[in-house]
C-alpha positions in Angstrom: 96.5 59.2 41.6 96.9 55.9 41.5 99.2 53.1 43.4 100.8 52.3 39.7 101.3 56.4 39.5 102.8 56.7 43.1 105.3 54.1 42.3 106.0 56.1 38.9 106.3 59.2 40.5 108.8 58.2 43.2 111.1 56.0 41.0 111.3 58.8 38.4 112.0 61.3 41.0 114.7 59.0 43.0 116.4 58.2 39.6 115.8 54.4 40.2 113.8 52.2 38.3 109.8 51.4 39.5 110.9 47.7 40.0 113.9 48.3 42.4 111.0 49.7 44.7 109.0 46.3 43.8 111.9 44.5 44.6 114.1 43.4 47.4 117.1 45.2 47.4 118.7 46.7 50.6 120.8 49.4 48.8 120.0 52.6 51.1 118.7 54.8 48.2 116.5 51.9 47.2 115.2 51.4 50.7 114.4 54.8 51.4 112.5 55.1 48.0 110.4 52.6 48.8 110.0 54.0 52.8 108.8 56.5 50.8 106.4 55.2 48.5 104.9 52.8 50.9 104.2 55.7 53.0 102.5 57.8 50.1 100.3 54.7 49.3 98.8 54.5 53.3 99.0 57.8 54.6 98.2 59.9 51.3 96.1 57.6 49.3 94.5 55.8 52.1 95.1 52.2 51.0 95.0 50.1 54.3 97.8 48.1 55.5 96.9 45.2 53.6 96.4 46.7 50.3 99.7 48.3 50.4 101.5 45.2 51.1 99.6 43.4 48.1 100.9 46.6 45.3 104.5 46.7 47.0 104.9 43.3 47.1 105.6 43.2 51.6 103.5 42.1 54.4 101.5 44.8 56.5 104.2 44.7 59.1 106.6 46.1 56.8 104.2 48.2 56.1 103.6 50.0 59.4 107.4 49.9 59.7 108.0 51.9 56.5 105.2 54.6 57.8 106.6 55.0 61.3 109.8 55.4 59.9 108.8 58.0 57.8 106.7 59.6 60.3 109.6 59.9 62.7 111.7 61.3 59.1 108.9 63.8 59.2 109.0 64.7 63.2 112.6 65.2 63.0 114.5 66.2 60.1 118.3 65.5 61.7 117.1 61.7 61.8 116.9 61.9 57.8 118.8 59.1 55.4 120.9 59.6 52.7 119.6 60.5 49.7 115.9 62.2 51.9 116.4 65.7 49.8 114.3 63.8 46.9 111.6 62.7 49.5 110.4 66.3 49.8 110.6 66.9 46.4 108.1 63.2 46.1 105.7 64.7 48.7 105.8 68.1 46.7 105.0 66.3 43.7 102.6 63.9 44.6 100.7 66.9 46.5 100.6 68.9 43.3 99.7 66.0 41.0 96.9 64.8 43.3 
């Protein structure tokens, strides 16, 4: 899969549109969307820090923060956002369409 297809993927699964997750909105649903993405693109495609910042349009820092939060989604699932019930369907998805 491909950066361009994770982004796809997760904005068609959210319900939001790919360039919300490109952009800079702060809207929770939005924010966890692209938490979510960013951490598909590092962890499950292996783009490094730097790479993902370039296709999401962020710095690495922003980056690693999007991962660890995730992570820490993924450690403990009372810690979850709003809206998280469509980040296990993503992962489920971009798993099978790997």
């Amino acid at each position: 899969m491909t950066p361009q297809g994770a982004i796809r993927l997760v904005a068609r699964t959210m319900c939001i549109p790919a360039e919300d997750i490109l952009g800079k909105s702060r809207v929770q649903h939005t924010v966890t969307a692209r938490h979510i993405t960013t951490w598909l693109l590092h962890r499950k495609l292996g783009l490094s820090l730097n790479q993902t910042a370039d296709v999401l349009n962020r710095d690495h820092a922003a980056v690693h923060h999007s991962c660890k939060v995730v992570d820490s989604w993924l450690e403990d699932r009372w810690a979850y956002p709003p809206g998280w019930w469509h980040a296990g369907r993503v992962i489920n998805r971009f798993n099978r369409d790997i």
